[in-house]
N, C-alpha and C positions, 0 to 999 in steps of 0.2 A: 584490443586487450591482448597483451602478450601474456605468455606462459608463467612468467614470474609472477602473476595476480592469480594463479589458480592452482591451488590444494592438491598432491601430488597424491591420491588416496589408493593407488595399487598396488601398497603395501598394508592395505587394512583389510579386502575383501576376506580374509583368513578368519578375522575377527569376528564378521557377522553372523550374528546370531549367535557367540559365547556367551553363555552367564556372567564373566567380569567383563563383556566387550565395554562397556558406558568407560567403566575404571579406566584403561587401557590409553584411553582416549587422551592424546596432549592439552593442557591447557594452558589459555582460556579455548573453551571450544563454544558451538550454538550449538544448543540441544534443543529437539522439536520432539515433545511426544506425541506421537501420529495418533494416536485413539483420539486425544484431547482436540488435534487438528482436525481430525475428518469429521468429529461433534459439530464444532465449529460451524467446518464449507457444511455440512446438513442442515444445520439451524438457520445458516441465513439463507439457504435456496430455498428450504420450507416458508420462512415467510414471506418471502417474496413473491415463492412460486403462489401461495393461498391468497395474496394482497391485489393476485394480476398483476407485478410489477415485475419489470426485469432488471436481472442482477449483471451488472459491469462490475467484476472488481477491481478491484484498482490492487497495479503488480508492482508498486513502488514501496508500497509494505512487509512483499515475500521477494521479490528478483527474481524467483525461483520456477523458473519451466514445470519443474514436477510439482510444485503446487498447483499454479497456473493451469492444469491437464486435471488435475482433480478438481479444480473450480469449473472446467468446462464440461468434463463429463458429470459434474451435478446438477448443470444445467446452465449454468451461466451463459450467456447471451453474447459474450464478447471479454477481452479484457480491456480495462485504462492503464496507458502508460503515462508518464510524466515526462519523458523525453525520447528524442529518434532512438539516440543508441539505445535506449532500456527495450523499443519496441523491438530494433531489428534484434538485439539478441534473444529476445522467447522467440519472435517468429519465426529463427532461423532455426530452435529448439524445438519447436512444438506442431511445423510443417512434418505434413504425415504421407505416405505414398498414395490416399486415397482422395478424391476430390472435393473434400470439403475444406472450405478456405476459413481459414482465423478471421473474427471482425477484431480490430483495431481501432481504438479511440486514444490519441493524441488528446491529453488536459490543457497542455500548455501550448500558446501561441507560440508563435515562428517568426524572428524579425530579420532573416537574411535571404538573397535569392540563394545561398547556397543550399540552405536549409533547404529550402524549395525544393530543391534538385535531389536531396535523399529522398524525400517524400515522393517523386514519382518510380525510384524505386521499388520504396516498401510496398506500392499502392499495386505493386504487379507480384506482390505475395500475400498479400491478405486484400481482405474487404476495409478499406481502411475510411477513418474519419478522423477530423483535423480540425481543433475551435481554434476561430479568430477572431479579431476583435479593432479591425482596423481595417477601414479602404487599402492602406499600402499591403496589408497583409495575403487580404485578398488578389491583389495586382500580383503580386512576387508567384502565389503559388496558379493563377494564372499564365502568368508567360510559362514557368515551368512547364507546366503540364500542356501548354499548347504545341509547344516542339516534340513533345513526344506521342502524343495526340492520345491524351488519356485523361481518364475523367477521376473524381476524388469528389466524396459529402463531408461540406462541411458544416459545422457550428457556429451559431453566432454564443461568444464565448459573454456571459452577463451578469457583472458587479452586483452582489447582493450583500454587500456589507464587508467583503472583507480587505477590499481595495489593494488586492494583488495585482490584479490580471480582470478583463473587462471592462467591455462599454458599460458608459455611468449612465443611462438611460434609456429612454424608446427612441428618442432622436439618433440616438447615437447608434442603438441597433437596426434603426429603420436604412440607416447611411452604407452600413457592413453588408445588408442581406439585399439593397437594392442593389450593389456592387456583384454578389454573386449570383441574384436568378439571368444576371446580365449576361453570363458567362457560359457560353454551351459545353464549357470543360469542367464544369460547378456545377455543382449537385446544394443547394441548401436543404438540409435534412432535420434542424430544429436548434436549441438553446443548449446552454449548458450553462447551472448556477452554482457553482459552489460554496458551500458555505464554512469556509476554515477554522473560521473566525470561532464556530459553534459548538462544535466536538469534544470539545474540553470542558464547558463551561459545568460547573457543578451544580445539580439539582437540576431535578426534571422541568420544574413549573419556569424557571429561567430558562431552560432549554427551549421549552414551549413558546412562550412570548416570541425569545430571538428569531427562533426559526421561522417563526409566524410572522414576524416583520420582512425577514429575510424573502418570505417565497411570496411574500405581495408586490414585492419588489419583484420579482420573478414575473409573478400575473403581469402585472402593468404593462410589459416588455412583451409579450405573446398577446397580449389583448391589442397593442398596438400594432404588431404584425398582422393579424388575423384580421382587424379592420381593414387591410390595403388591400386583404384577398391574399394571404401568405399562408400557406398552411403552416403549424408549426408540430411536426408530426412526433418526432424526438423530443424530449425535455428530462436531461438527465445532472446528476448531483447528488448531493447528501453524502454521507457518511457512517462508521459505526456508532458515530454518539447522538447523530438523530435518526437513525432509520426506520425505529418506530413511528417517529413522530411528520417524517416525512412522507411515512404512507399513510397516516391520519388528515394527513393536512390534503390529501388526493392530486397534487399538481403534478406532479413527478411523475414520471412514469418509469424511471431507470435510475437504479441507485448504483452508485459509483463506491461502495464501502470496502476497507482497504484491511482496517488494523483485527477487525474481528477474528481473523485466524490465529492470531496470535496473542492479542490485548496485551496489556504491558501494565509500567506502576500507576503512571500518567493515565490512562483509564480506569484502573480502580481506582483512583479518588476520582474523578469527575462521575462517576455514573455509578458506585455504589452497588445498591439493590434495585436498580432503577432495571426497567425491560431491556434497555440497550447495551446495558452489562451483564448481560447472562451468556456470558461468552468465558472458555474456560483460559485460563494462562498456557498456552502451549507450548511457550517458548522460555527458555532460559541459558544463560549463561552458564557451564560449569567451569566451577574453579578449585586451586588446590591448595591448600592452607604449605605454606613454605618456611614462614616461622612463628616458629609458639612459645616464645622465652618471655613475654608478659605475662602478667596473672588476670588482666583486664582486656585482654583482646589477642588476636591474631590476626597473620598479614597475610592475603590469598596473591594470588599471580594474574588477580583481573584487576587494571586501574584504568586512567584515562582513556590509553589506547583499544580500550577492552569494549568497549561502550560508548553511546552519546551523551552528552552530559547535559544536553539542554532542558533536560526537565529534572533534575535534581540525581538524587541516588536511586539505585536499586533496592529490591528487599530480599532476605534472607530468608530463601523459600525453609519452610517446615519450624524456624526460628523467626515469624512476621512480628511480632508484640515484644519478645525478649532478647531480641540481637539487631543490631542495626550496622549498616555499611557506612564508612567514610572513604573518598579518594585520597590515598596516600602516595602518589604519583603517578607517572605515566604507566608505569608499568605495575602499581602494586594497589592493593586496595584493602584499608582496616574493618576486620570484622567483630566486633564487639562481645567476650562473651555473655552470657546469663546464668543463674544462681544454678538454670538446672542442665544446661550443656557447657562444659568447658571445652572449645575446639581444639584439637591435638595435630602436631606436623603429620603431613600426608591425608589428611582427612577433606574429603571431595565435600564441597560449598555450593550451592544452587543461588544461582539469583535470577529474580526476575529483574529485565530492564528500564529502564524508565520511559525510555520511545524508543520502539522497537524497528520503525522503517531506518533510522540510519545507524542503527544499532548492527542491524543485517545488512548495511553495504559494507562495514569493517571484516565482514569474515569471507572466504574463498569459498566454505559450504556448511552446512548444518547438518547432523548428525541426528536422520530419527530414529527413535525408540518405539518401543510396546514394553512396559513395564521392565523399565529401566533397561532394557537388550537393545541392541542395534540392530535393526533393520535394515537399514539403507543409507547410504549416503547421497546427499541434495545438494550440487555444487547451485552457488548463487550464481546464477545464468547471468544474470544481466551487472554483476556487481559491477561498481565504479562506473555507469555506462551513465554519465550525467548532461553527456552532447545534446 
């Protein structure tokens, strides 16, 4: 990543901590209010930590090093990356002068011996883990690591419905993990199910069923290992819209939940009032109203570019029932007024966003707060890092 992807913010430190610093702030900006975030990383290590389950979270939702360090000094057990580059840049972030080593869980398979060859890298700065899901996959990070004479645990990575990524059966995982106890530079360490497919889905009692099919599918696969004499010690997955329900169901032992630090639009509707939305919005977009010559709306300076759009629109935080957002280009976005706010030029707009993991690759860093002041600035560590 060169310099031109990262937020030149050494002309803001002046600002922190002023009463108009939030104002001050160019837009579109990401605003994080830290009371509302560190609620959050406490709520899901509490239940995790009370369920005996351990928490991975998955850093493809924040990028962000200095959250990533507040998930691990809450307790967090490891982070999940979704790609090399996302991993090596926290690790190179969040490597401390003292000898405790970062654990590292790779989600996504690996289909090149190049790839191979980062991975014995990273694997000599953190405790790293790696799911696969294929003989060849296995073979590549084999040679790799034979030449440097280094060891890595991996996963056998296990289709549970959402037919991304994974072996479709026990056959298929019995092929992957006899490949690796084969391997004195292979370490097999357990399963990984993820359920993508699930997270969204609205209402609990459908949550429930899904997920309940999902992790029998999961069983099948560890009950077919464990028959050959496989131990299957690791069994990690789930997310923030079943992580209730994936510690009711007892298979799991490691939840991988990513969006809860933040939640988004796309999670208030799927989960409501439900347990797994008791997660506060912490994040939003500020934006600044640029023109007001209609009598029925005004037009802010957050559009396409501003946001991802794959789950519809944003909402207008404090105005949710009486103003609604439209994208009115790339760069502009309409805000609707209501009988009892008429929005005025220069007047600072909140939105929350609709999905928030690639919502937070579009910005250089996010700006938290405590009651509406700046605190800190959180460059995205790992932005654009998709290798």
């Amino acid at each position: 990543m060169g310099d031109r992807n990262r937020v030149d913010t050494t002309q803001w430190p002046a600002v922190i901590g002023q009463p108009d610093s939030l104002q001050r702030v160019p837009t579109p900006a990401l605003v994080c209010d830290l009371d509302l975030l560190e609620g959050n990383i406490a709520k899901m290590a509490t239940l995790t930590r009370d369920a005996g389950v351990a928490l991975r979270p998955h850093a493809k939702s924040h990028k962000c090093a200095k959250i990533a360090r507040r998930q691990l000094d809450a307790g967090a057990a490891g982070i999940a990356c979704a790609k090399i580059a996302e991993a090596e840049a926290l690790v190179n972030e969040l490597l401390t002068d003292d000898a405790t080593r970062i654990s590292i869980l790779l989600t996504s398979p690996l289909a090149s011996p190049d790839a191979a060859a980062r991975i014995v890298e990273l694997a000599r700065r953190c405790d790293l883990f790696v799911v696969v899901d294929h003989p060849d996959g296995v073979d590549e990070l084999a040679s790799a690591l034979r030449r440097h004479d280094t060891t890595v645990s991996l996963l056998c990575d296990v289709d549970v419905g959402l037919a991304r990524t994974g072996v479709k059966d026990a056959d298929g995982a019995l092929r992957v993990v006899e490949r690796i106890v084969a391997n004195e530079h292979l370490r097999f360490s357990g399963v990984q199910g993820y359920g993508g497919h699930l997270q969204h889905l609205q209402g609990r009692e459908q949550r429930i069923e899904a997920t309940t099919t999902a992790t029998r599918l999961l069983e099948t696969v560890i009950s077919a290992l464990e028959s050959r004499g496989v131990a299957v010690t690791l069994r990690t997955g789930g997310g923030t819209g079943t992580a209730n329900i994936d510690i009711e169901l007892g298979v799991l032992n490691e939840l991988q939940t990513g969006s809860y630090v933040f939640m988004d639009r796309e999670y208030r509707d799927a989960l409501g009032d439900d347990p797994e939305g008791e997660y506060r919005h912490s994040l939003s977009i500020a934006t600044t109203v640029i023109s007001a010559n209609h009598d029925d709306f005004v037009t802010v300076d957050a559009g396409l570019k501003a946001m991802a759009t794959d789950a519809g629109s944003p909402v207008v935080v404090g105005h949710e029932t009486t103003s609604s957002y439209f994208f009115f280009g790339d760069e502009q976005g309409m805000v609707t007024n209501s009988p009892a706010h008429r929005f005025e030029r220069g007047e600072r707009v909140a939105l929350i966003p609709p999905h928030c993991d690639p919502t937070v690759d579009r910005y250089d860093a996010m700006w938290f707060v405590r009651e509406g002041v700046i605190v800190e600035i959180a460059p995205i560590t790992a932005r654009g890092c998709s290798q």
